[in-house]
PDB file of N, CA, C and O in Angstrom:
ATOM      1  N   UNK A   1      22.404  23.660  67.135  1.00  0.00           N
ATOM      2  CA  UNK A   1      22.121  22.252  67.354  1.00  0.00           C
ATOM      3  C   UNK A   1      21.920  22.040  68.838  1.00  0.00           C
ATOM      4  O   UNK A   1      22.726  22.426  69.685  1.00  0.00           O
ATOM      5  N   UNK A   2      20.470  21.218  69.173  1.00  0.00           N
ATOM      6  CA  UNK A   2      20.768  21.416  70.163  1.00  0.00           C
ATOM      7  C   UNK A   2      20.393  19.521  70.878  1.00  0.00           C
ATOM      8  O   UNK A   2      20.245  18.670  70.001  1.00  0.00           O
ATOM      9  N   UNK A   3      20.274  19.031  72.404  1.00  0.00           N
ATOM     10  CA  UNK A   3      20.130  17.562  72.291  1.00  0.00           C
ATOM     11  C   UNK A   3      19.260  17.493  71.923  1.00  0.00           C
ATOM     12  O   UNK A   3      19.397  16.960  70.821  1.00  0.00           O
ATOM     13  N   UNK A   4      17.859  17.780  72.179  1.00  0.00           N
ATOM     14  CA  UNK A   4      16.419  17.251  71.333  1.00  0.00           C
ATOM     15  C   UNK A   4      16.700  17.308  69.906  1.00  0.00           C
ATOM     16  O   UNK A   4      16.210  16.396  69.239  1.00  0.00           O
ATOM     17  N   UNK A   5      17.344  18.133  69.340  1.00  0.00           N
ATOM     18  CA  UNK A   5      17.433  18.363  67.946  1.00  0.00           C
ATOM     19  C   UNK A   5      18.297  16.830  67.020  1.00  0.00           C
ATOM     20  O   UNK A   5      18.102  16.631  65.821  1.00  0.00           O
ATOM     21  N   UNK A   6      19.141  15.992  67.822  1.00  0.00           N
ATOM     22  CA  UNK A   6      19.759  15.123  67.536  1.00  0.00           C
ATOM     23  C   UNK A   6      19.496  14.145  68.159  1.00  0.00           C
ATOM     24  O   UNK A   6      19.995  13.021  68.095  1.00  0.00           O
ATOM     25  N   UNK A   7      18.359  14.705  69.055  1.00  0.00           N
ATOM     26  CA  UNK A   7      17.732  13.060  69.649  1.00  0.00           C
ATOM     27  C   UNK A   7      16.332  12.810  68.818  1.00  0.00           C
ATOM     28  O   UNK A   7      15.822  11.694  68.915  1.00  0.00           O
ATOM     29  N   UNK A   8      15.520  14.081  67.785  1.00  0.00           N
ATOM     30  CA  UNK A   8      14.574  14.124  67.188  1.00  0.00           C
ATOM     31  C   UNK A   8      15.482  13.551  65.521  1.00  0.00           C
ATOM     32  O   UNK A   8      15.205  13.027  64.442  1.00  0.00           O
ATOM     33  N   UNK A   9      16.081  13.826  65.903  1.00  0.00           N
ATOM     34  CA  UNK A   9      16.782  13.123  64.173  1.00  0.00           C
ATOM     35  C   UNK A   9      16.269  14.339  63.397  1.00  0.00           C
ATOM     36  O   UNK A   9      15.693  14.054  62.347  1.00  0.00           O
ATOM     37  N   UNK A  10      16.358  15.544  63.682  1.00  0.00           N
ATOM     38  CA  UNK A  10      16.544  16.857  62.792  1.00  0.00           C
ATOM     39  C   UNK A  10      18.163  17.415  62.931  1.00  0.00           C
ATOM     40  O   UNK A  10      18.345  18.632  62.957  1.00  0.00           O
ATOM     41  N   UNK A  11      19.170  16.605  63.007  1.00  0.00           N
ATOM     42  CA  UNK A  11      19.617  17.236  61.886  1.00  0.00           C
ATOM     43  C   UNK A  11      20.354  15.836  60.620  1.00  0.00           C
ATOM     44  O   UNK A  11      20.700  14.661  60.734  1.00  0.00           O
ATOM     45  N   UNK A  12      20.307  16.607  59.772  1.00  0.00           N
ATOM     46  CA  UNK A  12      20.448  16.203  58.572  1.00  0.00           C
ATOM     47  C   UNK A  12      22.191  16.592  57.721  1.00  0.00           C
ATOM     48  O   UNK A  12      22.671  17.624  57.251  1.00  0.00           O
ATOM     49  N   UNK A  13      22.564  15.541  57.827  1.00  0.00           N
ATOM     50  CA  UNK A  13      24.187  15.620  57.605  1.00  0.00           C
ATOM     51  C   UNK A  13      24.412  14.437  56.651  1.00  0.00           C
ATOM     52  O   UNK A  13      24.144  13.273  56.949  1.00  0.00           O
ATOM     53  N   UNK A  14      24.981  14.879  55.352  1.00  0.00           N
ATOM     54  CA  UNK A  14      25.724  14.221  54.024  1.00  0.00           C
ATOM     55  C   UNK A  14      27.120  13.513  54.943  1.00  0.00           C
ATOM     56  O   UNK A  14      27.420  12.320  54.982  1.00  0.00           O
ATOM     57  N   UNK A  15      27.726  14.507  55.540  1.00  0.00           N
ATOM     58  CA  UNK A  15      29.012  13.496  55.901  1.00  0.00           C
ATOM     59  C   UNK A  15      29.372  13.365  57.124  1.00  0.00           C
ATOM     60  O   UNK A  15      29.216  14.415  57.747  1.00  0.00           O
ATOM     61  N   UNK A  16      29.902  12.285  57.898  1.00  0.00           N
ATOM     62  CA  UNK A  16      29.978  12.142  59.420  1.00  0.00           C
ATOM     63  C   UNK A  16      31.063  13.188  59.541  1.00  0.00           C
ATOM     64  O   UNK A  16      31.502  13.080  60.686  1.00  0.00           O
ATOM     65  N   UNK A  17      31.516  13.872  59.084  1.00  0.00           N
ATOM     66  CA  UNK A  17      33.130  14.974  59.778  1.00  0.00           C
ATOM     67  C   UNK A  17      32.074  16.128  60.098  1.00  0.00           C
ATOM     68  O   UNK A  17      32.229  16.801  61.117  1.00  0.00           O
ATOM     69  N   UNK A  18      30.959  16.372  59.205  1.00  0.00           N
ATOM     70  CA  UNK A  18      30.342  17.576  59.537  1.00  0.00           C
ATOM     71  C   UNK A  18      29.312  17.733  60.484  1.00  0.00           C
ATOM     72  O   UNK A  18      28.897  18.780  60.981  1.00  0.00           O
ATOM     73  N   UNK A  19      28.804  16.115  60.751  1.00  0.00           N
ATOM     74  CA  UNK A  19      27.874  15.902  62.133  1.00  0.00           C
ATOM     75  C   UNK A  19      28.782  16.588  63.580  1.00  0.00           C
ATOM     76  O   UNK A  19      28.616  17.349  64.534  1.00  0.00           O
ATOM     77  N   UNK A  20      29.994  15.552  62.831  1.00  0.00           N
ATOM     78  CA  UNK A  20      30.336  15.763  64.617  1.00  0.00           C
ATOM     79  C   UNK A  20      30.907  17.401  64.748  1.00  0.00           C
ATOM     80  O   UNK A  20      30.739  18.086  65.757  1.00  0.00           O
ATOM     81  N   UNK A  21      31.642  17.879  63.455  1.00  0.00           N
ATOM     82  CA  UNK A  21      31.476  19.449  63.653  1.00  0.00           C
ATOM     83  C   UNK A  21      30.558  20.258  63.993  1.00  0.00           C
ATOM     84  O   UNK A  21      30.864  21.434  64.196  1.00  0.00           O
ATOM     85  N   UNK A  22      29.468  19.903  64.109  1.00  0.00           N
ATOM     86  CA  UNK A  22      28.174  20.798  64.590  1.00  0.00           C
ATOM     87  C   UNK A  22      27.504  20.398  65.623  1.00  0.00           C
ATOM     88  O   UNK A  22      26.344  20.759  65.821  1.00  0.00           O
ATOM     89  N   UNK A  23      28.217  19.529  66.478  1.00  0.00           N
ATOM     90  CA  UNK A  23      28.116  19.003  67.407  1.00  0.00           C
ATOM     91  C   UNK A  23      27.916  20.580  68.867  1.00  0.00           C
ATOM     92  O   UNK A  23      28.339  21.676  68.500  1.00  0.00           O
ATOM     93  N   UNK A  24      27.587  20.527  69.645  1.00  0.00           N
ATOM     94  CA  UNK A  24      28.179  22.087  70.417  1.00  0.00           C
ATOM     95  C   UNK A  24      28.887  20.874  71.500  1.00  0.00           C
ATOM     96  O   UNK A  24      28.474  19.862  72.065  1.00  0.00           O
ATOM     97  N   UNK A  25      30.152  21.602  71.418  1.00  0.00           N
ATOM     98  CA  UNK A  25      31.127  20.704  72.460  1.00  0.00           C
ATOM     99  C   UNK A  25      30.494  20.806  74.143  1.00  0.00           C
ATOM    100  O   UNK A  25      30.504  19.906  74.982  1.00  0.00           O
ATOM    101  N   UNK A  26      30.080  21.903  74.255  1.00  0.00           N
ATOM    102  CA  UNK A  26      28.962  22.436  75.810  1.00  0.00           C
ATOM    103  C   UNK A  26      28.169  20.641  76.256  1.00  0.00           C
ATOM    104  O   UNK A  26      28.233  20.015  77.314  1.00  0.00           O
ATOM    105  N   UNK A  27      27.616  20.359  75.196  1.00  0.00           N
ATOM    106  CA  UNK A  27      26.643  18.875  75.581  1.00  0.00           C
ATOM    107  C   UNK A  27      27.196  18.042  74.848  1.00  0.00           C
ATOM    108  O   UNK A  27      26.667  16.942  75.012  1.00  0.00           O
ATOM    109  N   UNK A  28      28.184  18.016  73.953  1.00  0.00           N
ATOM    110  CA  UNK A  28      28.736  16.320  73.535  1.00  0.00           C
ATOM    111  C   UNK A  28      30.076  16.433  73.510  1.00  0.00           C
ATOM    112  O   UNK A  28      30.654  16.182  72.453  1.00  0.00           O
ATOM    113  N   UNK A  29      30.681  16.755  74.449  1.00  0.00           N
ATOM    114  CA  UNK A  29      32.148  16.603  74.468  1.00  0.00           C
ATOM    115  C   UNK A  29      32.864  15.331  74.237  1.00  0.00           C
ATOM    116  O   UNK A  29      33.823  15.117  73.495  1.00  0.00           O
ATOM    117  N   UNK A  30      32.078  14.355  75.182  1.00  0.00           N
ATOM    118  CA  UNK A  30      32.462  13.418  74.685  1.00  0.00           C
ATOM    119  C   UNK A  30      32.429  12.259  73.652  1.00  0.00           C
ATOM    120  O   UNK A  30      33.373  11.493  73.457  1.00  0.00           O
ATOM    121  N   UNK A  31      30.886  12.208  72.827  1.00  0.00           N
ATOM    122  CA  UNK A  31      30.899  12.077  71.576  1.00  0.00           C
ATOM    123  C   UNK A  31      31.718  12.496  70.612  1.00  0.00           C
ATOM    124  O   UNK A  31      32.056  11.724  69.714  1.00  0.00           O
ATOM    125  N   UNK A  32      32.271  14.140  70.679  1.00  0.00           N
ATOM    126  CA  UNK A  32      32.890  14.763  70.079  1.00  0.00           C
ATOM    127  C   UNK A  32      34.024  14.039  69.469  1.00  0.00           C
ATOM    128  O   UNK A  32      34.375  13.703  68.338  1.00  0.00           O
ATOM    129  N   UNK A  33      34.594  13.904  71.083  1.00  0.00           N
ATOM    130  CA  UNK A  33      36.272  13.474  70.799  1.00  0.00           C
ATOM    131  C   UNK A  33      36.053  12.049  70.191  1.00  0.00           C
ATOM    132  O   UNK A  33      36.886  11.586  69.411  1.00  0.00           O
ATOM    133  N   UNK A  34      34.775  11.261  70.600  1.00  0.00           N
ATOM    134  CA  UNK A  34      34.782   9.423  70.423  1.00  0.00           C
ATOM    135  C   UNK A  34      35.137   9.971  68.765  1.00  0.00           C
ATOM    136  O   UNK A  34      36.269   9.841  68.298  1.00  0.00           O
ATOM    137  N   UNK A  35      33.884  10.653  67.903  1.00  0.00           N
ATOM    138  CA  UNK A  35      34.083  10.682  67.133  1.00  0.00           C
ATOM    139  C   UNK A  35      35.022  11.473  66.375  1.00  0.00           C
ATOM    140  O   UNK A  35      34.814  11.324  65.171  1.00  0.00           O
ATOM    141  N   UNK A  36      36.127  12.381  66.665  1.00  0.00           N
ATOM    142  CA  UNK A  36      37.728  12.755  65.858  1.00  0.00           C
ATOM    143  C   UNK A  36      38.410  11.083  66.188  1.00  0.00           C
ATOM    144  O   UNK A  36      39.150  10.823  65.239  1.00  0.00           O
ATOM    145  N   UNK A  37      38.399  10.191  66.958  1.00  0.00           N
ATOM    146  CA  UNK A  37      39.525   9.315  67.525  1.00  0.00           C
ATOM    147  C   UNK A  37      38.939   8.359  66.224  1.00  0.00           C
ATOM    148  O   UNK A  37      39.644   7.615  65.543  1.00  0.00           O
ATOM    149  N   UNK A  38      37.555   8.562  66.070  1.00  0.00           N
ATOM    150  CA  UNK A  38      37.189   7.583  64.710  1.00  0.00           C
ATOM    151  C   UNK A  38      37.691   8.181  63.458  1.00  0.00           C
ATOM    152  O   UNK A  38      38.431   7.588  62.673  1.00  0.00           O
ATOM    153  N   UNK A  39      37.286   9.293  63.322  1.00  0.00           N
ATOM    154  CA  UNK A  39      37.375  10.191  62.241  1.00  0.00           C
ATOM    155  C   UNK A  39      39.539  10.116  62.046  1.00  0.00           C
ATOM    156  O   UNK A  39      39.967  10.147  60.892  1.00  0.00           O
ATOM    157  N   UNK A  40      40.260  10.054  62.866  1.00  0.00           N
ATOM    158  CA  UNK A  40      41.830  10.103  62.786  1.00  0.00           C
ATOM    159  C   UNK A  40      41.911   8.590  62.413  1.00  0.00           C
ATOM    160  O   UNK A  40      42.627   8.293  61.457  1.00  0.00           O
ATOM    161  N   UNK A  41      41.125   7.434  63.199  1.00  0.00           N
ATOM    162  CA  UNK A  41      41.709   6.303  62.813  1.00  0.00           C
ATOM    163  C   UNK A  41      41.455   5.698  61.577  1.00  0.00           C
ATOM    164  O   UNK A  41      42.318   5.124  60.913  1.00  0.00           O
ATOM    165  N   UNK A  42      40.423   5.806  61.299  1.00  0.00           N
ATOM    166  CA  UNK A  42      39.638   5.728  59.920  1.00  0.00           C
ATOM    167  C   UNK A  42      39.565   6.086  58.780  1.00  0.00           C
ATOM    168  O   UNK A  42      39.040   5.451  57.865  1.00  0.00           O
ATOM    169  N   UNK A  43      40.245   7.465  58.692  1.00  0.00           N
ATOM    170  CA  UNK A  43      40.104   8.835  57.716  1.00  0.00           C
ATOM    171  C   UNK A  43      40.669   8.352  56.671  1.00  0.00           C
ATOM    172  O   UNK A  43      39.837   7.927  55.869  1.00  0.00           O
ATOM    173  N   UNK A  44      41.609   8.252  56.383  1.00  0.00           N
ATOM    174  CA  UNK A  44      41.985   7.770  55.020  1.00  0.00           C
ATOM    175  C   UNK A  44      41.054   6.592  54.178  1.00  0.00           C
ATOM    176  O   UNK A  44      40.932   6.501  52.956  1.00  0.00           O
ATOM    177  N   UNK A  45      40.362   5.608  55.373  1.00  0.00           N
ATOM    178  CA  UNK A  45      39.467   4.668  54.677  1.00  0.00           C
ATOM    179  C   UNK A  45      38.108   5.755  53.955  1.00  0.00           C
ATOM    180  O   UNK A  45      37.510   5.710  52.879  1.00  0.00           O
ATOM    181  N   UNK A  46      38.053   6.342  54.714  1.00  0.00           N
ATOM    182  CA  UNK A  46      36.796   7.264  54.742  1.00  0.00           C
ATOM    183  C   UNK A  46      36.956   8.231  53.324  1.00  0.00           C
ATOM    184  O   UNK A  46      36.003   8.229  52.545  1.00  0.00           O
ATOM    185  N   UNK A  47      37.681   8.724  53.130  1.00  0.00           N
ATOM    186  CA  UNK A  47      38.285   9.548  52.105  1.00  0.00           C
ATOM    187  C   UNK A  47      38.278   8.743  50.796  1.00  0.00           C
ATOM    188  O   UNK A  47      37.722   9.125  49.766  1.00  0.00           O
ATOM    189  N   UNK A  48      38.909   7.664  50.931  1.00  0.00           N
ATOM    190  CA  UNK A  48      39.198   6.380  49.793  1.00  0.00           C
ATOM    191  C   UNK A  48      38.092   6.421  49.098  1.00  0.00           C
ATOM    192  O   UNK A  48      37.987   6.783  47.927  1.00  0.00           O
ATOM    193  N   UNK A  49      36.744   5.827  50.239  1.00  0.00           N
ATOM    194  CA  UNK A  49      35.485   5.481  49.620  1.00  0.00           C
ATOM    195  C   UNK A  49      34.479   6.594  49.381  1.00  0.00           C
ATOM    196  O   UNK A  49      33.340   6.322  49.002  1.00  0.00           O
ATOM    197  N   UNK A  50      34.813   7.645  49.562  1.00  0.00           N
ATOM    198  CA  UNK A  50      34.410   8.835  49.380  1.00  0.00           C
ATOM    199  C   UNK A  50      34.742   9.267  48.217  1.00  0.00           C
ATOM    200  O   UNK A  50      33.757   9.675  47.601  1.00  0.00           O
ATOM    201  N   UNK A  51      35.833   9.362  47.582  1.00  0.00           N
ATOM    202  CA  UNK A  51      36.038  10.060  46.373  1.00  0.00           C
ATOM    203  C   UNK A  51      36.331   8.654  45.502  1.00  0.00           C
ATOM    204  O   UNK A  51      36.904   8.915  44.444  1.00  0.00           O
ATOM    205  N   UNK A  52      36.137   7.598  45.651  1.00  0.00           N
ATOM    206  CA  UNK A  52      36.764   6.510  44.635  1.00  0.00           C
ATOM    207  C   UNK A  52      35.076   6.669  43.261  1.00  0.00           C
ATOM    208  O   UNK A  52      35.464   6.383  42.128  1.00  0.00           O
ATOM    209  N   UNK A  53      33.871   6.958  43.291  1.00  0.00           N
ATOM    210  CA  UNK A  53      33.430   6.810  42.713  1.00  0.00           C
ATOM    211  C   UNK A  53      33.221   7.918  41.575  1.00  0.00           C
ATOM    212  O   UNK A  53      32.919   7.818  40.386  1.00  0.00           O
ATOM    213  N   UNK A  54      33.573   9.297  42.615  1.00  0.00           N
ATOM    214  CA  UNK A  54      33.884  10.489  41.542  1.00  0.00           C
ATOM    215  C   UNK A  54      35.238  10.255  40.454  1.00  0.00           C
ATOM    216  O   UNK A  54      35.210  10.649  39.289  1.00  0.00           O
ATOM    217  N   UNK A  55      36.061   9.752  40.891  1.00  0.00           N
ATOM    218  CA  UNK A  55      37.663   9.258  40.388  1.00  0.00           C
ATOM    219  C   UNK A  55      36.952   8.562  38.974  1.00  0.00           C
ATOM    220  O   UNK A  55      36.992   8.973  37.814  1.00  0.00           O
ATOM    221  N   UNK A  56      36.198   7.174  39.629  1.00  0.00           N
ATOM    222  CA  UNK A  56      35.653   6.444  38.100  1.00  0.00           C
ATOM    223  C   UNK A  56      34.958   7.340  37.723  1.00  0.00           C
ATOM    224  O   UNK A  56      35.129   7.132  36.522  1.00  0.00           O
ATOM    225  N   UNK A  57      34.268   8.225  37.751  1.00  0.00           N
ATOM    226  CA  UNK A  57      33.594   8.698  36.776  1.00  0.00           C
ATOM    227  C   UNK A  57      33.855   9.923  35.835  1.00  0.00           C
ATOM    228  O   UNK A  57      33.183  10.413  34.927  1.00  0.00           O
ATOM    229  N   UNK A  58      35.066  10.242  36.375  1.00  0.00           N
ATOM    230  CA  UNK A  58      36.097  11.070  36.002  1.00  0.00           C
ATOM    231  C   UNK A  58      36.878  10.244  34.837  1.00  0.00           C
ATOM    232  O   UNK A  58      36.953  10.827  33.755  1.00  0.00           O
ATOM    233  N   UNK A  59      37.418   9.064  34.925  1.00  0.00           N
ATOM    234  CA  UNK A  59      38.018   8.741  34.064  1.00  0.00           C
ATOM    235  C   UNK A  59      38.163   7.741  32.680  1.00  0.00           C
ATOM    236  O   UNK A  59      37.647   6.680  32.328  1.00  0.00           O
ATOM    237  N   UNK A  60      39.346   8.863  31.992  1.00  0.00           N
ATOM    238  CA  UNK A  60      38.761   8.637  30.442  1.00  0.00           C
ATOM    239  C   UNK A  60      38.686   7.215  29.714  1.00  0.00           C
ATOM    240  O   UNK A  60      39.376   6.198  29.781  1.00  0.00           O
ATOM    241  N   UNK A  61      37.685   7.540  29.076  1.00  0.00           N
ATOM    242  CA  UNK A  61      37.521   6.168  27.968  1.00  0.00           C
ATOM    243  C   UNK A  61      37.549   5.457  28.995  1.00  0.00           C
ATOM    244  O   UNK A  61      37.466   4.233  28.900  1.00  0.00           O
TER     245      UNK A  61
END
């Protein structure tokens, strides 16, 4: 990953934990951390609405 690559909007990420994991800490260190301080404060909201629709569709009758 590199900055043109995320300033061209090539890359392509399903979930924000795995954007900022592929982040290279070398050029976004500090995005990095903005985004764990979101990802820690948030996470459980994030998780909630993440799996609440597999949950309904999981369950019976």
């Amino acid at each position: 990953v590199t900055v043109r690559d995320v300033h061209e909007g090539k890359i392509q990420m399903k979930e924000l934990p795995e954007f900022y994991g592929k982040l290279p800490a070398e050029n976004f260190q500090n995005l990095r951390k903005l985004g764990m301080k979101m990802i820690m404060t948030f996470g459980s909201t994030y998780v909630c609405e993440k799996t609440s629709p597999v949950l309904k569709r999981a369950k019976p009758g």
